[in-house]
C-alpha positions in Angstrom: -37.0 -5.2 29.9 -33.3 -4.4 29.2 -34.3 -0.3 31.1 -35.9 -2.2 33.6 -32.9 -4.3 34.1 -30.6 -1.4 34.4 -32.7 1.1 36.9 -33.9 -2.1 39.1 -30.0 -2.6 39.9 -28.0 0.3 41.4 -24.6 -1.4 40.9 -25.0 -2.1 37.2 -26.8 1.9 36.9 -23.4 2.6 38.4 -21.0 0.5 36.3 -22.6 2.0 33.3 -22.4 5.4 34.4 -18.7 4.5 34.7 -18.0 2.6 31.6 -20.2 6.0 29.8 -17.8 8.4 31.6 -14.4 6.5 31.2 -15.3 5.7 27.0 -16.3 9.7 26.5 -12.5 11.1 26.2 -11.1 8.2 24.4 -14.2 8.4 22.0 -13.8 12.1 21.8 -10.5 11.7 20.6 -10.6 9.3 18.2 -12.9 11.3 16.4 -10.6 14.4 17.0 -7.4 12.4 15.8 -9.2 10.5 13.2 -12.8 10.9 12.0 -12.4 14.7 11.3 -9.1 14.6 9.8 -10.3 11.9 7.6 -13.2 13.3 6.5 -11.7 17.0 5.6 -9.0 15.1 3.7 -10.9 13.2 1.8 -13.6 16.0 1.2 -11.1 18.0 -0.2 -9.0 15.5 -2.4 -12.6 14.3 -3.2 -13.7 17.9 -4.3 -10.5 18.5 -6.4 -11.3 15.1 -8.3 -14.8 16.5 -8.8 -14.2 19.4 -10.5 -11.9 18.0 -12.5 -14.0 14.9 -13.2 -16.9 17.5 -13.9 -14.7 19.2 -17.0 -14.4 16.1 -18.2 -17.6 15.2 -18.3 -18.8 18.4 -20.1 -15.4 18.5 -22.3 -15.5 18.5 -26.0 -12.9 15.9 -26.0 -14.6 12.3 -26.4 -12.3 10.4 -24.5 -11.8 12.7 -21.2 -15.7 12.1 -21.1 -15.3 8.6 -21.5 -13.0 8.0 -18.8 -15.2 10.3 -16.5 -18.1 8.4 -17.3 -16.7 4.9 -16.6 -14.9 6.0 -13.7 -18.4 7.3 -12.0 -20.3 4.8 -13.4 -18.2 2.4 -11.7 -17.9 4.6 -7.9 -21.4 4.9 -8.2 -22.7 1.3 -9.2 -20.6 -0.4 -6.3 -20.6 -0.7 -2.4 -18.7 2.0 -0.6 -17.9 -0.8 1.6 -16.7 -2.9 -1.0 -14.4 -0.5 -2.8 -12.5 0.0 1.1 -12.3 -3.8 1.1 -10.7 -3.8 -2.1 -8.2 -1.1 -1.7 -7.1 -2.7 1.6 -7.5 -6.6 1.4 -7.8 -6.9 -2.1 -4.8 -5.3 -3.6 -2.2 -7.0 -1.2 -3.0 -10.2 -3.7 -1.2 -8.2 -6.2 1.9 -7.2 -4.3 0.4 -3.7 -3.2 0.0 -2.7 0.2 -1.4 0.3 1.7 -1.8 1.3 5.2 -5.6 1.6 7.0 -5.6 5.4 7.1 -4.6 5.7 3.4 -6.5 3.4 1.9 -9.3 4.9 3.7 -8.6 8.7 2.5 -8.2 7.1 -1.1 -11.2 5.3 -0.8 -13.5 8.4 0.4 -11.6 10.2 -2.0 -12.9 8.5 -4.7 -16.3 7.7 -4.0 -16.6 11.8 -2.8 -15.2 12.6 -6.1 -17.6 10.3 -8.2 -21.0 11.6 -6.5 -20.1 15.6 -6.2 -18.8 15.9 -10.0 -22.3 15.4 -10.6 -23.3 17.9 -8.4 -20.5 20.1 -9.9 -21.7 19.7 -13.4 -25.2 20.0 -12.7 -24.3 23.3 -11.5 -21.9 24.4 -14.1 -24.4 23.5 -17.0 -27.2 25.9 -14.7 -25.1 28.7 -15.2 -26.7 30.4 -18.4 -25.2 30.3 -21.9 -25.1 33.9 -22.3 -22.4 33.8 -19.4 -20.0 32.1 -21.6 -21.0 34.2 -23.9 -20.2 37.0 -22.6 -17.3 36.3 -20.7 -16.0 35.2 -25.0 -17.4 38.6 -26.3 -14.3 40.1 -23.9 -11.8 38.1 -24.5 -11.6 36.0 -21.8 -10.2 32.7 -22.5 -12.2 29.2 -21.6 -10.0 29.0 -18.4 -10.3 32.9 -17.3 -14.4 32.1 -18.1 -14.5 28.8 -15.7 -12.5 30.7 -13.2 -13.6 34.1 -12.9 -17.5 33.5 -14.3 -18.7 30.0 -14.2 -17.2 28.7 -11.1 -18.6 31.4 -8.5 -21.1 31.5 -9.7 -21.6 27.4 -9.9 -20.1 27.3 -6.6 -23.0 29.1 -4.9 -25.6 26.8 -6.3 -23.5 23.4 -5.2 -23.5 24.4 -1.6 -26.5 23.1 -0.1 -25.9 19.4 -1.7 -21.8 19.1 -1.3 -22.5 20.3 2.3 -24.5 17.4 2.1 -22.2 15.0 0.8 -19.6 15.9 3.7 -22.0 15.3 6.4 -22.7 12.4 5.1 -19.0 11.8 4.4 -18.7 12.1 8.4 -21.0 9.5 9.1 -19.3 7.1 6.3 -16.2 7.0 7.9 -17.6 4.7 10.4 -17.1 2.4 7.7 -13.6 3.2 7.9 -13.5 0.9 11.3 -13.7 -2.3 9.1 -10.3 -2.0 6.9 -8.5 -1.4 11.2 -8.4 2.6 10.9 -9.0 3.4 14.9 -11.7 6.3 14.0 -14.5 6.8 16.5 -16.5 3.6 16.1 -13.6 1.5 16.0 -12.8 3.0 19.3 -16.1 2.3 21.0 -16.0 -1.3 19.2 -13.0 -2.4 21.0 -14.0 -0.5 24.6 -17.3 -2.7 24.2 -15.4 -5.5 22.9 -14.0 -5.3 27.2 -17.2 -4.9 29.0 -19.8 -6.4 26.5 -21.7 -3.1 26.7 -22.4 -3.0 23.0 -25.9 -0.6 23.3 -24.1 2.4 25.4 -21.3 2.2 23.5 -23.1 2.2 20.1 -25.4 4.2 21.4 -22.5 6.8 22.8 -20.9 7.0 19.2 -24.0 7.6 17.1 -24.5 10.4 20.2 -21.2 11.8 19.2 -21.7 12.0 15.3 -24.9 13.0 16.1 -23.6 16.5 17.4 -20.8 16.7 15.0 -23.3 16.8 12.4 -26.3 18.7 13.7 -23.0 21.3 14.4 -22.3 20.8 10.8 -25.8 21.2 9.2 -26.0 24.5 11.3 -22.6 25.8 9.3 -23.8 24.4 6.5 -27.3 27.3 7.0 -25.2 30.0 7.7 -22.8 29.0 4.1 -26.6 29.4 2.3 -27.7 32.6 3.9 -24.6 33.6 3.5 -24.7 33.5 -0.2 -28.3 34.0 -0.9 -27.2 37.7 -0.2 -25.8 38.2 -3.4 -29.0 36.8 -4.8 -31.2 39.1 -6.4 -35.2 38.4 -5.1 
């Protein structure tokens, strides 16, 4: 009905063709300006809360595994979408204000941060004992051991599922449209917002993350091959 709609009138075929060729650029940039840069950022500040929360959690000391455990236990057992709303709409309650972009990067952050220190550990505690071992036979000290022994090695195994967790990072940020950060979909809501042409549009921006990550789960082969040549068959 709605195909027939469109191809059974040449001056709407042409207005879409229009309103498709006019939204590309602006989409194309706010994904360039703001959905890339937010996801990288967050990826990273995300990654560096992982590892740390990961030590934590595999730490001697009872209460740095506490804390880890609550604070993932918490990431893990709400809404993404809830923690944004929080950060931005919630805190201002309390006197404390934080801009969309942000509160966005700190909420990613966090919930990046929560679900790869698992990945992180799991891969840490594959690593076998005798490599710790080892590393203690020579004198290396528990940070020289992590650093030089544990973590390349871990680092090869968490690959496949923190590649993963950034693409779907990529498509999460859409999310980021609801706390006013102008990312892609936030762009093609207020084009459609003009015309009322919510299907293209929506159907233009899911195009557009689309490629960004079918571009990003070919990377993310290459990153395996890549590694599985230091693997001994």
């Amino acid at each position: 009905m709605y195909l027939n709609s469109i191809f059974s009138n040449p001056e709407r075929l042409e207005r879409l063709g229009d309103i498709a060729q006019s939204s590309f650029l602006p989409l194309i940039e706010a994904a360039v300006q703001f959905t890339l840069p937010l996801s990288v950022i967050s990826f990273i500040l995300g990654l560096f809360l992982a590892i740390v929360t990961a030590l934590a959690r595999i730490s001697t000391v009872r209460i740095f595994q506490w804390i880890a455990r609550v604070y993932v236990s918490i990431i893990r057992g709400t809404p993404l979408l809830v923690q944004l709303f929080i950060l931005f709409y919630g805190l201002p309650t309390i006197g404390v204000t934080i801009d969309p972009f942000p509160a966005a990067v700190i909420g990613f952050s966090l919930n990046v941060g929560a679900y790869a220190s698992e990945v992180i550990r799991a891969a840490i505690l594959s690593i076998p004992k005798g490599q710790w071992e080892a590393a203690d036979t020579i004198g290396m000290s528990y940070s020289q051991t992590l650093r030089r022994v544990i973590l390349p090695q871990a680092s090869r195994v968490s690959v496949p599922p923190l590649s993963n967790t950034f693409i779907s990072l990529v498509k999460d940020t859409s999310l980021a449209a609801l706390i006013l950060v102008t990312e892609m979909f936030r762009v093609a809501q207020q084009i459609a917002a003009t015309n009322y042409e919510f299907l293209l549009l929506y159907g233009q921006a899911a195009l557009i993350y689309w490629i960004i990550c079918f571009s990003l789960s070919l990377v993310q082969g290459r990153l395996e091959n890549r590694f599985d040549r230091y693997v001994s068959r």
